[in-house]
C-alpha positions, 0 to 999 in steps of 0.5 A, spaced: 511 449 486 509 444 491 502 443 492 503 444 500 506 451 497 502 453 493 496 451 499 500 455 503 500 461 499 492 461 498 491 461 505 495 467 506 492 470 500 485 469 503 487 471 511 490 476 507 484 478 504 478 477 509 482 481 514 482 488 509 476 487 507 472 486 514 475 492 516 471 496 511 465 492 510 461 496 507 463 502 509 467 506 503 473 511 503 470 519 505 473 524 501 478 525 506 481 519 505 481 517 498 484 524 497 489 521 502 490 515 499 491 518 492 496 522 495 500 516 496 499 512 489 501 519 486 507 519 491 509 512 489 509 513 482 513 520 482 518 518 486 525 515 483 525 510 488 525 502 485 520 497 489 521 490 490 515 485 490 517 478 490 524 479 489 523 483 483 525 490 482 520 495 478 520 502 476 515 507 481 510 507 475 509 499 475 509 500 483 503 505 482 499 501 478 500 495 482 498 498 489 493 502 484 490 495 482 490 492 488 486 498 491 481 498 485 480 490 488 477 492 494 473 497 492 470 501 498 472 496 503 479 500 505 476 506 509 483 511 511 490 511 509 492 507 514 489 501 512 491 502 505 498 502 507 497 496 512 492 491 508 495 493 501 501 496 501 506 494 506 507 487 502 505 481 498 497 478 499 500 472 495 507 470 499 506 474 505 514 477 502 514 485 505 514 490 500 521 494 500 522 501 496 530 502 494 531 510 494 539 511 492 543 507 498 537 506 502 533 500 502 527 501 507 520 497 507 514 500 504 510 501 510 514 505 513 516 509 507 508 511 506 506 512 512 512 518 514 509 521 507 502 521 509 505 523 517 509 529 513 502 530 508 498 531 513 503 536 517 503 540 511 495 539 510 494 542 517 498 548 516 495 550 509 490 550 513 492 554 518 493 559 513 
């Protein structure tokens, strides 16, 4: 790696980084969405999906714990599912690369793949309530 490569990595990382934590400081996830974020991590690692990282492929367990990892990170700075999926799930902080989720023939990116299980969690969740 050259070193303007590896100055550009950093700096993405960082940029990557201040942003998600400013959006949270000091706040910490209500229980609402720890639950929903949660939901998410168990959905990742229950699936029989292979994630990409990096142009790496990995199991959904190996996926949980990294997205996991990434979210014990930033302690309570991410406040909603929303921002869990945005600053920590939708791509690499170190090579700015998207993650993707490969389920049978589709190839779809992370981001959205999570952000219509929480849209369908959460219909599920009204509903229940409803009851």
């Amino acid at each position: 790696m050259t070193p303007r490569r590896a100055r550009h990595l950093l700096a993405a990382a960082a940029a990557t980084l201040t942003l998600a934590l400013s959006q949270g400081a000091a706040a910490s996830a209500d229980g609402s969405a720890k639950e929903e974020i949660d939901h998410l991590l168990n959905f990742v690692g229950a699936s029989s999906c292979i994630f990409v990282r990096n142009g790496t492929e990995y199991p959904s367990d190996q996926a949980r714990e990294h997205l996991a990892g990434k979210y014990r990170f930033v302690g309570g700075r991410i406040t909603s599912a929303e921002d869990f999926i945005k600053y920590l799930a939708t791509g690499s902080s170190m090579s700015g690369e998207p993650y993707h989720v490969k389920c049978g023939k589709t190839d779809a990116l992370t981001g959205a793949w999570l952000a219509d299980e929480l849209a369908r969690y959460r219909k599920a969740a009204r509903v229940q309530a409803t009851r």
